[in-house]
N, C-alpha and C positions, 0 to 999 in steps of 0.2 A: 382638473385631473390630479395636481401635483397637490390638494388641498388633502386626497384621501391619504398618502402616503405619509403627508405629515402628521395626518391624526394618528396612524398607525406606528410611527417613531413615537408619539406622544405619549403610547398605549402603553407604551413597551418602558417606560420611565417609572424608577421606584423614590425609593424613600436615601438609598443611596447614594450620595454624591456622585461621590468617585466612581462609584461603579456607572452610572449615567453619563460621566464626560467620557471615558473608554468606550461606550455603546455610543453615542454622537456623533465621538470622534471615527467609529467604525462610519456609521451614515455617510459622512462627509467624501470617506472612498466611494461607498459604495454607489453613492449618487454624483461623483464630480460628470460623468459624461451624460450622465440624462438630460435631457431634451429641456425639462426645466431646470436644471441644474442652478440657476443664477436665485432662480426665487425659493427651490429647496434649500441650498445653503444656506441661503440668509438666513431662514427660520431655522434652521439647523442651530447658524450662531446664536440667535436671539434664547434658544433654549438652555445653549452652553456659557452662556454667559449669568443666565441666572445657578447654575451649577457651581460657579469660581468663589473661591473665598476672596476676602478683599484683599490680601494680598496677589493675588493669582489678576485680579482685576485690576488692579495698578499694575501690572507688569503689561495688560492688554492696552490699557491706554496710553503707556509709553510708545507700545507701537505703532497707536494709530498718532501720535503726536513725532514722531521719528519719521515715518512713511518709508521702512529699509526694501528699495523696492529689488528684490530679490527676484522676485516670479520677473520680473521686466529684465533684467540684463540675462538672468535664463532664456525666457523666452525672442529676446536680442540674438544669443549669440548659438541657439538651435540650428538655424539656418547655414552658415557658418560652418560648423561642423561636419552636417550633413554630407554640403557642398567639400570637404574636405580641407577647409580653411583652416585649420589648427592657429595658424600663429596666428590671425586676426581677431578667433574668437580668445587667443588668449591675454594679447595684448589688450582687450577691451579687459574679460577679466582682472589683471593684473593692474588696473587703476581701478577697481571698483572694489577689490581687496581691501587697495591701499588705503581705501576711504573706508573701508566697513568697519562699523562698530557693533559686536554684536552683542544685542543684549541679554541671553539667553548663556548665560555661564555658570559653571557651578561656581558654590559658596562652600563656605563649612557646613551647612546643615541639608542643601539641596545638589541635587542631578540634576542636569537636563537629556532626556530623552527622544525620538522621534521611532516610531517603529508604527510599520507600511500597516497590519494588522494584527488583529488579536494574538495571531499564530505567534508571531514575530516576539508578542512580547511573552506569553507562556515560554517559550524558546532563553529569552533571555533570563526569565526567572529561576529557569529550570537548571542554568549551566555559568551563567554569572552571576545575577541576584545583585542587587542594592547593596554600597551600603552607606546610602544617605538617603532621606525623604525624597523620591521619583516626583520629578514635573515635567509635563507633556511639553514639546515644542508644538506650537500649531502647526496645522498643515498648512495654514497661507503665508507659512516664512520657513521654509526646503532650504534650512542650512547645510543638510545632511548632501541634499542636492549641487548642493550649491560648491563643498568643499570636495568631493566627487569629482566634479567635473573637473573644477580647478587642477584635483590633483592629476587628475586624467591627461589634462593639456600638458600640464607640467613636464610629467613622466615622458610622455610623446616627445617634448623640445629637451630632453634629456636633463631635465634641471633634478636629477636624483634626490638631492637632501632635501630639495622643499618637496618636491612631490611626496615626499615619505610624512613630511610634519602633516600636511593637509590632507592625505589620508587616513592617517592616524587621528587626524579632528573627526571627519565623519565616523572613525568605526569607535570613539569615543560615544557620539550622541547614538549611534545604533552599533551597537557591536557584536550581534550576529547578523548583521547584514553582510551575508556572503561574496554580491557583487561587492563591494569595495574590499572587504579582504581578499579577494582573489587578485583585484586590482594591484594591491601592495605586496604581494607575492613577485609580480613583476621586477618589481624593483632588485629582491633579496637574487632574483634569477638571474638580473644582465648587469646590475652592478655591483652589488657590496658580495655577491657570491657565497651567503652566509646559507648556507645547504641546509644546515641544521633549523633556523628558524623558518625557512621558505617551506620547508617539510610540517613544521607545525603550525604555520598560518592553513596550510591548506587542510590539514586535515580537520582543523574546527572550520573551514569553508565547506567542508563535507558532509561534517557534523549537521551545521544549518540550514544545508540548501534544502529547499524543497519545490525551487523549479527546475525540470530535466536538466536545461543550458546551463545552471552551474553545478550540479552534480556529473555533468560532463566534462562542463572545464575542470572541475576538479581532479578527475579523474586522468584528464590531460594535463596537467600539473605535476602529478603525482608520477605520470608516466616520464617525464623531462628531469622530474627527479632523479630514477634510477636509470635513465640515459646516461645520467652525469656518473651514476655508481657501475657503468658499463655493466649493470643488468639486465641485460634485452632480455631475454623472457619474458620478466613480470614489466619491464615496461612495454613488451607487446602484450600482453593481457589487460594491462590496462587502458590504450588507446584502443584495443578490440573494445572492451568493457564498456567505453566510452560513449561507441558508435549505436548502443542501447540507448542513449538516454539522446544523443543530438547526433545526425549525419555531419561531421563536422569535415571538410576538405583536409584541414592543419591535421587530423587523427588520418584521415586516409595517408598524406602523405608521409607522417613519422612511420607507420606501418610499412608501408614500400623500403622508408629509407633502413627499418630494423632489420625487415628480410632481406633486404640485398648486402646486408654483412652477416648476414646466420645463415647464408646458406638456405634460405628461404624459409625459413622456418614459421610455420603455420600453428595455430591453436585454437579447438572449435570453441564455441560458449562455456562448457563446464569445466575443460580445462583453464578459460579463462579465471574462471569463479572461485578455482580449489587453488590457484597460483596469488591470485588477491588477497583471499583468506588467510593465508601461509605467514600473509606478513602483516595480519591483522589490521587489513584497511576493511573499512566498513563496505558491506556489498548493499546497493542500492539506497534508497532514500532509506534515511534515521526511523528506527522502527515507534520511538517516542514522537516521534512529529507525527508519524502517519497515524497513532493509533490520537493523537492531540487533535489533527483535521477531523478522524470520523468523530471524536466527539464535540467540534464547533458544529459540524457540518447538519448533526443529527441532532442536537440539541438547537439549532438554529430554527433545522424543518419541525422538530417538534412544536415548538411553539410560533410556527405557521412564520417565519420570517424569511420566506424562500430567496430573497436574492441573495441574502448573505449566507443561506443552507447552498447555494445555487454556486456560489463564489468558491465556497471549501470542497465543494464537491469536483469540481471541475480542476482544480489543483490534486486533489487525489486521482482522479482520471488522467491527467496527463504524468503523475508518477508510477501511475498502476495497468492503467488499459483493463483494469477490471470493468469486464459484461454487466457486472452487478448494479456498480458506480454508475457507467452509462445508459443503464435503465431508470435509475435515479432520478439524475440529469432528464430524462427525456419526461418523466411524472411530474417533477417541478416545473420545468419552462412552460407544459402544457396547463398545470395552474397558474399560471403567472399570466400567461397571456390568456386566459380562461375568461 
């Protein structure tokens, strides 16, 4: 079964390099959870590897000569966390740091980069842009992962100044990745109290989200902003505004706590909307990402590629709830499984 899908990645390969390892490296998402996942990737790599120039290929072989096993102490210290262990998955961290050598660093003439899909990376073309020759991190070495988390435990054991450097590594290799810059918004909030730059990490976390839950945290962000500028209206507009995109408990309770010092004070949806606007925070998802998805999404089904048509379209359905979208959605899965 997994023979035909490979023919069909194979079909879909031009005369283009780079444009080939972008669309491989897209595959590699799009198949990590399939059923044969272990024998699609592999052919995945064997294709991407004849894509590499020799330089790009000596950087692969140092890693398979290195062995940096990353995915392993991730997958280590998952458990851990779940369970609520913070110090022990940190402390395991915190010696496998100490040891890390990474090899994936810029230079004078290259970047390194990791971004989750194509979206991600039009997004960073669009509002940062290069400006050194882009090289992909692979996706079997999640530094971006890896310095996330870290910085995540960090921030939790209160270690403020590292958790801010190790942030700032991952939003370095992706940096419109909204979850971690929301993450380091933390920081500018309960320690260094710098109001001015916690206001504008969020609103480029706003700028790029395009999943509901961080165009809500966002939003809840931005509301704890003007808490602090004892502006309860627009930060009750914005925690209502919020409750659009994630039912979130933290936005019910700043609501309660707003109205019981305003005298109760209530605002329906479009009061919310014209109180937001006012102060020229962006209302709902980015209208260049959205109009960015229908065109992966549609140029994906066009050329019959439906999981990854199937993929953008269901990201626009959970920012939109558009009938149209979900009629889409239900045409494709119905070919897919056909």
């Amino acid at each position: 079964m997994y023979r035909k899908i490979i023919e069909e990645i194979k079909s879909n390969l031009g005369g283009n390099k780079d444009l080939n390892k972008q669309y491989l490296s897209s595959q590699m998402e799009v198949y990590k959870d399939h059923q044969y996942n272990k024998e699609i990737l592999k052919e995945i790599s064997r294709m991407m590897w004849d894509c590499l120039s020799d330089f790009e290929k000596e950087e692969y072989t140092q890693i398979i000569e290195n062995e940096t096993p990353i995915i392993d102490i991730l997958n280590d210290i998952s458990y851990d966390i779940e369970s609520g262990k913070y110090e022990l998955a940190l402390e395991k961290l915190d010696e496998f740091i100490s040891n890390f050598k990474p090899i994936f660093e810029d230079d004078e003439l290259n970047e390194y980069h990791f971004f989750t899909n194509t979206l991600e990376e039009i997004i960073f073309r669009k509002y940062i842009g290069a400006e050194k020759e882009i090289r992909y991190i692979p996706s079997n070495q999640p530094i971006l992962d890896l310095y996330y988390i870290y910085g995540f435990l960090l921030l939790e054991d209160k270690q403020f100044e590292k958790s801010e450097k190790y942030l700032k590594k991952a939003i370095k290799i992706n940096p419109v990745s909204s979850r971690v810059i929301l993450e380091l918004t933390e920081i500018y909030k309960v320690h260094t109290y710098d109001y001015n730059k916690y206001y504008m990490f969020v609103s480029d976390a706003l700028k790029y989200a395009y999943y509901p839950q961080d165009i809500a945290r966002s939003y809840r962000q931005l509301g704890h902003y003007y808490m602090e500028e004892n502006q309860m209206e627009i930060a009750l507009a914005l925690f209502s505004y919020s409750m659009e995109y994630e039912l979130s408990p933290q936005a019910y309770n700043e609501i309660h706590y707003i109205q019981s010092k305003t005298n109760n004070l209530s605002l329906n949806l479009d009061e919310c909307i014209s109180l937001i606007k006012s102060k020229n925070i962006q209302i709902g998802a980015n209208p260049f990402i959205l109009d960015a998805l229908n065109e992966l999404a549609e140029e994906y089904e066009k050329n019959k590629l439906y999981n990854q048509s199937l993929y953008y379209y269901n990201i626009i359905y959970n920012l939109t709830k558009d009938k149209r979208i979900n009629k889409k959605i239900k045409n494709i899965t119905n070919k897919i499984n056909y």
